[in-house]
C-alpha positions as CSV (number, residue, x, y, z in Angstrom):
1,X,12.2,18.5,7.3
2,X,9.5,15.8,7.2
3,X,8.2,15.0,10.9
4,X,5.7,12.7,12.6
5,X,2.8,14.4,14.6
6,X,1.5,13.2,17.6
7,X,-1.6,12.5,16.3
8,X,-0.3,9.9,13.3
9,X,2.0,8.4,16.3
10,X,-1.0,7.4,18.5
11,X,-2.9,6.3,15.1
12,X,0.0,4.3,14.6
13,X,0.2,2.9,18.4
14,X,-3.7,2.4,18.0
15,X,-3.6,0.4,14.8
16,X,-0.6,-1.6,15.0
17,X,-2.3,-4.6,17.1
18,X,-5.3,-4.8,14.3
19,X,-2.5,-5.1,12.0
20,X,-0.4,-7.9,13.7
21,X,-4.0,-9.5,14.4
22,X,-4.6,-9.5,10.8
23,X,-1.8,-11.1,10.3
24,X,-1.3,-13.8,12.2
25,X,-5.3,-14.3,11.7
26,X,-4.0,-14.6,7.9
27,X,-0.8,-17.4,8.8
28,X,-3.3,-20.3,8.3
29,X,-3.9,-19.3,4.8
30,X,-1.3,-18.7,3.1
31,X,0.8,-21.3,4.8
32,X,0.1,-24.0,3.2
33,X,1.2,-21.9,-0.6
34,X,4.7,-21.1,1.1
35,X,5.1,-24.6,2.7
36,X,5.4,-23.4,5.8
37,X,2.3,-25.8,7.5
38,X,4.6,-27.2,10.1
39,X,4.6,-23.2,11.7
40,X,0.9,-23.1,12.2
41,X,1.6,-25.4,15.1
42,X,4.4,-23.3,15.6
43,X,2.8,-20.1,16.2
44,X,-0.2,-20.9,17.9
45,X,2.8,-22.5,20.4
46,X,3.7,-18.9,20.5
47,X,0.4,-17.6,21.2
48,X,-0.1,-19.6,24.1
49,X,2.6,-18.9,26.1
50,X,2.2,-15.1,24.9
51,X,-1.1,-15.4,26.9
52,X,1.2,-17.1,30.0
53,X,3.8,-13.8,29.4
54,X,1.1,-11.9,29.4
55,X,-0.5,-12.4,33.0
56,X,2.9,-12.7,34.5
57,X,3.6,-8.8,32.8
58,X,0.5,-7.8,34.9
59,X,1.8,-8.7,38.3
60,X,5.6,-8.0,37.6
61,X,5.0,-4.8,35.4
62,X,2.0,-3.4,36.8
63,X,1.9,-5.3,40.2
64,X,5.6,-5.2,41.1
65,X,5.4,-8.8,42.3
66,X,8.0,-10.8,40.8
67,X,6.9,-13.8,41.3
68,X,8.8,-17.2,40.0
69,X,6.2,-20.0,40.2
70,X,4.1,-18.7,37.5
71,X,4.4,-22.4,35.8
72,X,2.6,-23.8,38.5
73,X,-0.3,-22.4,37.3
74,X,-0.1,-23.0,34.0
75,X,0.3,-26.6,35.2
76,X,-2.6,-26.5,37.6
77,X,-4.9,-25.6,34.4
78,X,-3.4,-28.3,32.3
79,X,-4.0,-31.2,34.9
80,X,-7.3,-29.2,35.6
81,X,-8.2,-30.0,31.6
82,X,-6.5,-33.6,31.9
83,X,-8.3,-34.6,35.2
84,X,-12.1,-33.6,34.3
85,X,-11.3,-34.8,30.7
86,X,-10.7,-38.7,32.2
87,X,-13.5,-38.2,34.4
88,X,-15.4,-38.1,30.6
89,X,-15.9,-34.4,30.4
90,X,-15.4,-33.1,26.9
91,X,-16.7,-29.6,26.0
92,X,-13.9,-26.7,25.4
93,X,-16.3,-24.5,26.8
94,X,-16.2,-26.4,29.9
95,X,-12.5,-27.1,30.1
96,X,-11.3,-24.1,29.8
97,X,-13.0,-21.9,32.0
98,X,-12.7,-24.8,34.7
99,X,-9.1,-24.5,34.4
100,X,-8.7,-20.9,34.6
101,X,-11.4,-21.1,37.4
102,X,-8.9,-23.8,39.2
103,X,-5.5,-22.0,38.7
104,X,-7.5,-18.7,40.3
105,X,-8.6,-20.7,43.2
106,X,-5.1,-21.9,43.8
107,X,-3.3,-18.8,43.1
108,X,-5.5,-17.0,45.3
109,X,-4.7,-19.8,48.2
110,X,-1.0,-19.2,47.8
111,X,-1.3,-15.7,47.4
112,X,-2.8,-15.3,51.0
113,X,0.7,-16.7,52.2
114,X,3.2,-15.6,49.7
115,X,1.7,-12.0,49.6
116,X,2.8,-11.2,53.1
117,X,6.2,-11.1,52.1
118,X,8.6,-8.5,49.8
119,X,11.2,-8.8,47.9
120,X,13.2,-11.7,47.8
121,X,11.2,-13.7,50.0
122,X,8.3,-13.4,48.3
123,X,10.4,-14.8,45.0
124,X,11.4,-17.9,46.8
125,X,7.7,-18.6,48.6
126,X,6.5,-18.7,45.1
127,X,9.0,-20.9,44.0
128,X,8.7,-23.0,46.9
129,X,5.0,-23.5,46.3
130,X,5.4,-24.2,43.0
131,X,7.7,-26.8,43.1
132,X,5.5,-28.1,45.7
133,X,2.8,-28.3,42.7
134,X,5.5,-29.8,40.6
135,X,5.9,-32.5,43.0
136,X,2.1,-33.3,43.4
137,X,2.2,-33.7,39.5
138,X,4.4,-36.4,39.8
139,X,3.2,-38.1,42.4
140,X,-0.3,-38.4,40.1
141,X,0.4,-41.9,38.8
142,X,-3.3,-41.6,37.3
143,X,-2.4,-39.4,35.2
144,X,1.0,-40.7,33.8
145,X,3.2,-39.4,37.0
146,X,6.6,-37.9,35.8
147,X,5.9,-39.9,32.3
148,X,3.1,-37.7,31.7
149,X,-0.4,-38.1,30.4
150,X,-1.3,-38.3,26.6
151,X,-4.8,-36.6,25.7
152,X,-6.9,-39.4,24.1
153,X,-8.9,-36.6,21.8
154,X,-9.1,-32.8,21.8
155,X,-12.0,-31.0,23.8
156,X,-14.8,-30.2,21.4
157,X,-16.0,-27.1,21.0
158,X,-19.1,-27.3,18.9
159,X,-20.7,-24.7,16.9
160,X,-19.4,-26.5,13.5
161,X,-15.9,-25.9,15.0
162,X,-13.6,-29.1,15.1
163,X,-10.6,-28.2,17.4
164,X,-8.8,-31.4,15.8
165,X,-8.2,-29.1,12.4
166,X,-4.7,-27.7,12.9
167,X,-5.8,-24.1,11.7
168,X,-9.2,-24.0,13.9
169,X,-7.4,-24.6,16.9
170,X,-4.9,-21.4,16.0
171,X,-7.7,-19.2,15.2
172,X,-9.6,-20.3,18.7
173,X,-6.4,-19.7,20.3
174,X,-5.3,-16.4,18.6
175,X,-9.0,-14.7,19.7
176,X,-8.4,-16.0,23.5
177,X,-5.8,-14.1,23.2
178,X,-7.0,-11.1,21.8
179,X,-9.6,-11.4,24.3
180,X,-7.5,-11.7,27.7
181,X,-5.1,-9.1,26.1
182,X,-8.1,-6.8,25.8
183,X,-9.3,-7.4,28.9
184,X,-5.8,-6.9,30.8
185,X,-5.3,-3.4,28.8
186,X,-9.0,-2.3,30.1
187,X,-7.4,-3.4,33.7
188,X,-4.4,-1.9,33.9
189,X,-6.4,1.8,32.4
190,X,-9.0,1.0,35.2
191,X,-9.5,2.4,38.7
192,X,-8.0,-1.1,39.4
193,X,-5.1,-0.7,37.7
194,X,-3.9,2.8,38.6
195,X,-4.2,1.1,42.3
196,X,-2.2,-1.6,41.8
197,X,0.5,0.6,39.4
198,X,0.5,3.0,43.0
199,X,1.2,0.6,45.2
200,X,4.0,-0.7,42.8
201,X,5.4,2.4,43.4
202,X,5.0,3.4,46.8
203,X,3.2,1.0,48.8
204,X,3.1,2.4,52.0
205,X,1.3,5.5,50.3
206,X,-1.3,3.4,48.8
207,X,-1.8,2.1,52.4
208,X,-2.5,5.6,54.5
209,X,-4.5,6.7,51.4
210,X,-6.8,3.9,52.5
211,X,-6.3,1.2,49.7
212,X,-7.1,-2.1,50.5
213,X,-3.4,-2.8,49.3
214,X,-3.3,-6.8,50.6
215,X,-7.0,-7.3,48.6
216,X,-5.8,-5.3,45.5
217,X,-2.1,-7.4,44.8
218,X,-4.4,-11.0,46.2
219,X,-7.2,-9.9,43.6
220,X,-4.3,-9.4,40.6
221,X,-2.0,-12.7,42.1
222,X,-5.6,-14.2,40.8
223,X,-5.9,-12.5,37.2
224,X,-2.7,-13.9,36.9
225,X,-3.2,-17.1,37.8
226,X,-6.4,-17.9,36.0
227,X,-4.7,-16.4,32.6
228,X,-1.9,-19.1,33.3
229,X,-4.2,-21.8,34.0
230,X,-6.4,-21.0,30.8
231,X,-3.0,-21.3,29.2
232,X,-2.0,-24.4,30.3
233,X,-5.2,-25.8,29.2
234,X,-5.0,-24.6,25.9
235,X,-0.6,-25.8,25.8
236,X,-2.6,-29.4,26.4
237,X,-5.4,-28.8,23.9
238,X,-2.2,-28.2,21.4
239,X,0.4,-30.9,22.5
240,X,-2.5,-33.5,23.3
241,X,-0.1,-34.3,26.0
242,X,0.7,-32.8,29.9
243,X,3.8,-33.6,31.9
244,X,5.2,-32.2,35.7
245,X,8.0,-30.9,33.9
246,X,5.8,-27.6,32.3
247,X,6.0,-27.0,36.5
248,X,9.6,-26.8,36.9
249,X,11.0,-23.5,38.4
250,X,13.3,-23.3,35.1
251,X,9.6,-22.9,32.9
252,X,9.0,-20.2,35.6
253,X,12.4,-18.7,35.3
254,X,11.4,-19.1,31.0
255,X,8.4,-17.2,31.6
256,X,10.2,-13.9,33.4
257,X,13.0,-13.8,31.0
258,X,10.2,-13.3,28.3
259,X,9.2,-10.5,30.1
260,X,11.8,-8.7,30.3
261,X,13.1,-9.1,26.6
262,X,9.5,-7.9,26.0
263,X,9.3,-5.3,28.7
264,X,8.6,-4.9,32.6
265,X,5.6,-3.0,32.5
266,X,5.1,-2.5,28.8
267,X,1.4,-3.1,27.5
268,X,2.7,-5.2,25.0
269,X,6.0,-6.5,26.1
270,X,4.5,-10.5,27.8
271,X,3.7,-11.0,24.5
272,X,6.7,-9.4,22.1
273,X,9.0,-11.5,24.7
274,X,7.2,-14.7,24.4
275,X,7.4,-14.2,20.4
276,X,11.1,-13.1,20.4
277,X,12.3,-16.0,23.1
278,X,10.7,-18.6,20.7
279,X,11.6,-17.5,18.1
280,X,15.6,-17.4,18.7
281,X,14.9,-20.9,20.5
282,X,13.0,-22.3,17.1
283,X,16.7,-20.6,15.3
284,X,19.6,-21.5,17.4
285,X,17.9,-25.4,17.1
286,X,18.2,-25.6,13.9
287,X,22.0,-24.5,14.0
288,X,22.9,-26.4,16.7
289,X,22.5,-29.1,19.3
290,X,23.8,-26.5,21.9
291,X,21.5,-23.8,21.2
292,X,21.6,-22.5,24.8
293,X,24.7,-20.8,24.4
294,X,24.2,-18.9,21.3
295,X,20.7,-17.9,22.8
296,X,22.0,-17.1,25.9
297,X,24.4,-14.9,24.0
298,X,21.8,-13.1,21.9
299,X,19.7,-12.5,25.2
300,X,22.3,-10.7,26.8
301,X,22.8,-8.7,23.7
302,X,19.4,-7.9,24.3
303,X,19.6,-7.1,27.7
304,X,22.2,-4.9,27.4
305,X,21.1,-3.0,24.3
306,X,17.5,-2.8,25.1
307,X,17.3,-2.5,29.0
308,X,13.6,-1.6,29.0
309,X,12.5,-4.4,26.5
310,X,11.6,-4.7,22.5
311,X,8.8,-2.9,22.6
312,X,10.5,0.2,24.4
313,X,12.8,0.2,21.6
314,X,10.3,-0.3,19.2
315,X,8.8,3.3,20.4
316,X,11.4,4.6,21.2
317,X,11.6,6.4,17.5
318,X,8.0,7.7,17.0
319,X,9.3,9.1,20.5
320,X,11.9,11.0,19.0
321,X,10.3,12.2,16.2
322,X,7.6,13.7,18.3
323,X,10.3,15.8,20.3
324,X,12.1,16.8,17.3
325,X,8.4,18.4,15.9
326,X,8.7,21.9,17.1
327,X,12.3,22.1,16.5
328,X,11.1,21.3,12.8
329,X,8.3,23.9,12.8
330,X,10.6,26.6,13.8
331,X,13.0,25.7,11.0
């Protein structure tokens, strides 16, 4: 009876993000030969709001906050772009770290407030704010108001890089990501991230232990928000084009349903969901006009057959064969 060790299941858990990274770092190339140039915009699409999924995972999964206004900042960093970029600022390397900066600062305002609260008041606070930030989008009538604001050109980003070439862009984008997925990983294996994981758990705990548990969830309610405003800059960068309506609750509501297709809590799962939600949106189009009903459908299929997420049933085998080792052995 052939079995799986646990050592070639962790080399398998450890090399299976350099493989899909080679892969999608591979899309732009081979495109083109399969006629499929229309999905490099496609994907990169993807990537970006796999980097939105991704902060959201670490305050819902890690943080237990389950928050639904996480669009807000995502549209705090696009207007951030939008606004310095009329004021005649043009470098990417400027932009984006301004917008990320921006959506942090903001975040961490509404944090202050919405972070005294639990459970379901703490949901509707956030979604009260960020309708509040949909409605100041709006209300901008310098930048296009609820008719939104086109880009005149993309940021530049120098270095013999030209962000207006379709597969540069996806390349910049798909290392961002690479980056701010490393980065999150390190967190949530820090000191940091046990923390935050313990007062997820048992709060109250965390608290007589000594944690500083209001500083810790404020300090994470940031991460989040400055990964969401770095991907609203970039969703502008791509589309050329920024509108109130990436602010409205339902692109909040979006964002948490990729979650949990993905996985609450799973390393991996912000970005699997984004990928998966997408990619049964980009489908159920194609077949029909009414393609929230069949997606609707297929998510509750999901939901129901996969409680923990894709990526928990994606595991769950190597799992399996790992148990089934000794029983093996003795045969």
């Amino acid at each position: 009876m052939t079995t799986t060790s646990p050592s070639e299941n962790s080399g398998i858990a450890r090399w299976a993000p350099w493989l899909a990274l080679g892969l999608l770092a591979a899309f732009p190339l081979v495109a083109p030969a399969l006629g499929l140039d229309f999905y490099v915009g496609f994907v990169r699409r993807a990537l970006i709001f796999a980097l939105a999924a991704a902060g959201l995972n670490f305050i819902l999964g890690f943080g237990g906050m389950a928050a639904l206004g996480h669009a807000g900042f995502i549209g705090v960093g696009a207007y951030t772009l939008v606004a310095l970029s009329h004021a005649g600022f043009g470098s990417a390397w400027f932009l984006w770290p301004a917008a990320a900066a921006v959506a942090a600062g903001v975040a961490a305002l509404i944090g202050l407030v919405a972070l005294r609260t639990r459970g379901v008041y703490f949901i509707m606070i956030t979604l009260a704010f960020a309708q509040m930030l949909y409605f100041i989008a709006v209300s901008l009538r310098i930048y296009g108001g609820d008719d939104g604001y086109n880009l005149p050109q993309r940021p530049t980003l120098d270095m013999g890089l030209d962000l207006a070439h379709e597969p540069t862009l996806y390349w910049v984008v798909l290392l961002l990501l690479a980056a701010v997925m490393a980065l999150l990983n390190r967190a949530t294996l820090s000191r940091f991230g046990h923390a935050l994981t313990g007062i997820r758990d048992n709060e109250t705990r965390m608290q007589a232990m000594g944690y500083p548990v209001f500083r810790l969830r404020l300090v994470a309610f940031a991460i989040a928000g400055a990964v969401a405003g770095l991907a609203g800059a970039l969703l502008v960068t791509n589309n050329s084009f920024v509108s109130p309506a990436m602010m409205h609750w339902t692109q909040s509501a979006t964002l948490v349903v990729m979650v949990v297709i993905g996985g609450v809590g799973r390393r991996w799962g912000g970005p699997v969901g984004a990928a998966v939600w997408i990619l049964l949106e980009e489908v159920t189009r194609q077949y029909t006009d009414y393609w929230h009903l069949p997606l609707g459908v297929l998510l509750l299929v999901i939901v129901f057959f996969a409680p923990r997420g894709v990526v928990a049933v994606m595991q769950r085998k190597p799992r399996a064969q790992m148990a089934a080792a000794p029983a093996g052995a003795a045969e």
